[in-house]
C-alpha positions in Angstrom: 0.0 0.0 0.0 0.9 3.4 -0.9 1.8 6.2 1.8 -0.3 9.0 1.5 1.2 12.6 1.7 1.3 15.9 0.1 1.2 15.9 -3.8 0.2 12.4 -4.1 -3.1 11.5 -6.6 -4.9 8.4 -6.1 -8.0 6.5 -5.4 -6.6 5.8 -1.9 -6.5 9.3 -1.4 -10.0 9.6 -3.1 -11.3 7.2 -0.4 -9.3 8.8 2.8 -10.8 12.5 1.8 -13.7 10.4 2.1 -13.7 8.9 5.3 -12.5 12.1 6.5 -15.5 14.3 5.2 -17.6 11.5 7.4 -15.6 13.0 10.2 -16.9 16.4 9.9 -13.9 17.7 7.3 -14.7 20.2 5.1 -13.2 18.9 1.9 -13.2 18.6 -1.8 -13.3 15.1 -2.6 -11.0 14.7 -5.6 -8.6 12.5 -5.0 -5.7 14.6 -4.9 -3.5 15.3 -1.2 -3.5 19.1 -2.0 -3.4 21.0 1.1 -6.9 20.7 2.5 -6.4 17.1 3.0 -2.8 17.9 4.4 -4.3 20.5 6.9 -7.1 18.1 7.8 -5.0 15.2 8.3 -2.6 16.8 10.6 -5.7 17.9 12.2 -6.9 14.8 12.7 -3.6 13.3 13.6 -3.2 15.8 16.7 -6.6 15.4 17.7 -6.1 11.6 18.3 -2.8 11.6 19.4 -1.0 10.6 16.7 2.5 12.2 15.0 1.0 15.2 13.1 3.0 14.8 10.4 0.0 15.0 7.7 1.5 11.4 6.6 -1.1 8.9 6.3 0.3 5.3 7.2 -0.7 2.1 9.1 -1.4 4.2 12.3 -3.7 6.7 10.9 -5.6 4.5 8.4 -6.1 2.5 12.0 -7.6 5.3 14.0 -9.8 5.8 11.1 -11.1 2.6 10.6 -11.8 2.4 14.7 -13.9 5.5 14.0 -16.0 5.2 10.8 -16.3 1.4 10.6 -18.5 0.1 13.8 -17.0 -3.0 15.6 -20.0 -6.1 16.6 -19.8 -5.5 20.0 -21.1 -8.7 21.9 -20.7 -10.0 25.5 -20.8 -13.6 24.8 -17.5 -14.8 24.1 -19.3 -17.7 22.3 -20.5 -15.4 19.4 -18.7 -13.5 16.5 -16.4 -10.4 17.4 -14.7 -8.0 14.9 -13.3 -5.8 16.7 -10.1 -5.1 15.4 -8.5 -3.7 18.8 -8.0 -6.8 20.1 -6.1 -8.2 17.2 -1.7 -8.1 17.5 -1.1 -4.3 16.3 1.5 -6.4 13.4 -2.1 -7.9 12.4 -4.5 -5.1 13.4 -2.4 -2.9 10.6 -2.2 -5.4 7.9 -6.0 -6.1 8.3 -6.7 -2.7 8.1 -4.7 -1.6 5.0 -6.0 -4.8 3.3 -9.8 -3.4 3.8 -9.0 0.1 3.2 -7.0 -1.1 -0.1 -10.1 -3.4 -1.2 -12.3 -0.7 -0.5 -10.8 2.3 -2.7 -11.2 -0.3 -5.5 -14.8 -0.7 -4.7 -14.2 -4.6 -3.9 -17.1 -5.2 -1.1 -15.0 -7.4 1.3 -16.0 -6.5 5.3 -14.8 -8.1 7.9 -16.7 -10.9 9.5 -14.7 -12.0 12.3 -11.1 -10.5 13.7 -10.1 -12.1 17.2 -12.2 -15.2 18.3 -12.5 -16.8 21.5 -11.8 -20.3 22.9 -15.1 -20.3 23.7 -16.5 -19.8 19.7 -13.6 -22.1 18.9 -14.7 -25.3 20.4 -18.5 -24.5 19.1 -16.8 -24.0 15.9 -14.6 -27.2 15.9 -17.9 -28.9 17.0 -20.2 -28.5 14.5 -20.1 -31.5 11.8 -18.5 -33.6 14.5 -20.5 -33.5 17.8 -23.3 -30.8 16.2 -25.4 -30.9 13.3 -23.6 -29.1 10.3 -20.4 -28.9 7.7 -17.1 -29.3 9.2 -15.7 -25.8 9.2 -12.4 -25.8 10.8 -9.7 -28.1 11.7 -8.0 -26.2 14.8 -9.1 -27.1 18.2 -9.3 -24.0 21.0 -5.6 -22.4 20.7 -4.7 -23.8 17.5 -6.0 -21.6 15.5 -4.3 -18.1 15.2 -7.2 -16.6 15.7 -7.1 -17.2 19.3 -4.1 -15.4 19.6 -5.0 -12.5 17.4 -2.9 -13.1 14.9 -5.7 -13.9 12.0 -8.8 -12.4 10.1 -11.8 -13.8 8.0 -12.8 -11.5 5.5 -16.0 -11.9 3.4 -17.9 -10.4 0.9 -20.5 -8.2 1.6 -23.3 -7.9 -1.3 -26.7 -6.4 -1.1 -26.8 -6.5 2.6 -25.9 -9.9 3.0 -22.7 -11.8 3.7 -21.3 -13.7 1.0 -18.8 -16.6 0.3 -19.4 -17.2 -3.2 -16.2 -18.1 -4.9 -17.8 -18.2 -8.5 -16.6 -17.0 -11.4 -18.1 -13.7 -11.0 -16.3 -13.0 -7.7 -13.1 -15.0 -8.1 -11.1 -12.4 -9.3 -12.3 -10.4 -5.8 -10.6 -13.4 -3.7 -7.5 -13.1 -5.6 -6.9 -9.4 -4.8 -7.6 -10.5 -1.3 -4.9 -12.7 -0.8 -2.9 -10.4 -2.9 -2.8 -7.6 -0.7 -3.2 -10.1 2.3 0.2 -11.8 1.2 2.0 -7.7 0.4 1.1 -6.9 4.2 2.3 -9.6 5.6 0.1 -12.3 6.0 -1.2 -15.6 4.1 -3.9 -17.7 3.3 -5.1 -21.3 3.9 -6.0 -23.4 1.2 -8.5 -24.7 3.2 -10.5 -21.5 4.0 -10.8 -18.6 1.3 -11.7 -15.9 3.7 -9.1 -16.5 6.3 -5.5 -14.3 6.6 -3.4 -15.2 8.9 0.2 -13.7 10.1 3.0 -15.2 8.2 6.4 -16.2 9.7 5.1 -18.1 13.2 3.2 -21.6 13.4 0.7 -22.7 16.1 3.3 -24.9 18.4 5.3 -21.7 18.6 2.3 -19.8 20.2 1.1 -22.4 22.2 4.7 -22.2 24.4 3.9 -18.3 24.4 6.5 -17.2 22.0 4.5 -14.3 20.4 5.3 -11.8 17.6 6.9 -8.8 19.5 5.5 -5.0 19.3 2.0 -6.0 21.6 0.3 -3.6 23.4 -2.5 -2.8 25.9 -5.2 -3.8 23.5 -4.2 -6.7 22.6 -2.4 -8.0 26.0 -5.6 -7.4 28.0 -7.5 -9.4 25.8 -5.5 -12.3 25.8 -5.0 -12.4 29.7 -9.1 -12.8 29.4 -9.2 -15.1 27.4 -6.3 -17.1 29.0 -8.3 -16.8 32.0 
C-alpha cells in the first residue's frame, strides 16, 4: 500500500478524503493530497494523538477505521467479534490496510470476524463432528491463530448480506484479497478462502507463548481474558 502525503493523486487518497468528510472535514473530494487534505489530516492526527505529520500510514488509516467502521460488540464470548482492537497491532495494521485497499477499488470485502475466543472455537470445531452441520475448521481451541489475534476472516458483503461465493463472477475479488493479504504480511489457507493469517510463526510456537513482539494494551488485556 501506498503512503499517502502531500502531492500524491490516487483512489486511496480519493477514499481517505472520504472517510475524513464523514468526520466532519470540510473537503473537496478529488482525490488529490492538496493542502486541504494535508491541513485536515494533521488535524486529525493531533486530535487523536497521533504524529501530526499529515502522513497517512498504518497508524492513521487504524484510527480511522476504529472511528468510521463500527466494531460487533457482543458479550458472549461464544458469538462472533470483529473488533479489530483486540487483534496483534503487526495484524491489526495489515487487516486494516488490506480493507481500506479493497475498499478504494470498490471490492465489497468486510470483515466478518477478527479475534475469536476459545469459547467460539470449540462451538466452531464442534459443529459437523459433535453438532449438526459442515465441518468448518480443523484447529481445536488455541490452534487456531485466531485465538491469539494473529488472523482475520474476510468476506464479501453484497446487497446486505454476507457472502462466500467463490464463483466466477467473484473469483477475481478473492484473488486481490490474498494479494494484498500476502503484500502486508500475512497468508492464506487453502482450506478457507476468507481467512489471513500472520506469516512467519506456526501454532506450536504460540502455544509455548512465544509471540510476535510490538504488543500492546489492547491486545495483551485481551488475551489475559481469554487465557483466564
Amino acid at each position: 500500500m501506498i503512503v499517502l502525503r502531500n502531492r500524491v493523486q490516487d483512489k486511496l487518497v480519493e477514499y481517505l478524503q472520504k472517510k475524513l468528510v464523514s468526520l466532519q472535514y470540510d473537503l473537496l473530494v478529488d482525490g488529490s493530497f492538496g493542502p486541504d487534505t494535508h491541513a485536515a489530516v494533521v488535524d486529525f492526527q493531533t486530535k487523536n494523538k497521533l504524529d501530526p505529520d499529515g502522513i497517512v500510514g498504518g497508524d492513521t488509516w487504524t484510527k480511522i477505521y476504529e472511528m468510521t467502521e463500527p466494531a460487533r460488540q457482543v458479550t458472549v464470548l461464544s458469538e462472533r467479534h470483529t473488533n479489530v482492537m483486540h487483534l496483534h497491532p503487526k495484524v491489526r495494521t495489515a487487516v486494516v490496510k488490506v480493507f481500506v485497499q479493497l475498499q478504494s477499488e470498490n471490492i465489497p470485502f468486510r470483515i466478518f470476524e477478527a479475534y475469536r475466543y476459545p469459547q467460539r472455537q470449540a462451538q466452531l470445531y464442534a459443529q459437523g463432528r459433535t453438532k449438526p452441520g459442515n465441518i468448518v475448521t480443523y484447529a481445536r481451541p488455541w490452534s487456531s491463530y485466531h485465538q491469539y489475534g494473529l488472523a482475520v476472516d474476510f468476506v464479501l458483503f453484497l446487497n446486505g448480506n454476507w457472502s462466500w461465493d467463490t464463483g466466477a463472477t467473484t473469483r477475481g475479488w478473492w484473488n486481490r484479497l490474498h494479494q494484498l493479504g500476502i503484500q502486508e504480511g500475512l497468508m492464506r489457507l487453502d482450506f478457507e478462502v476468507p481467512h489471513l493469517q500472520l506469516a512467519g510463526t506456526s501454532s506450536s510456537a504460540l502455544k509455548q507463548g512465544m509471540y510476535p513482539p510490538g504488543a500492546d494494551k489492547s491486545w495483551t488485556d485481551n488475551m489475559k481474558m481469554a487465557i483466564g
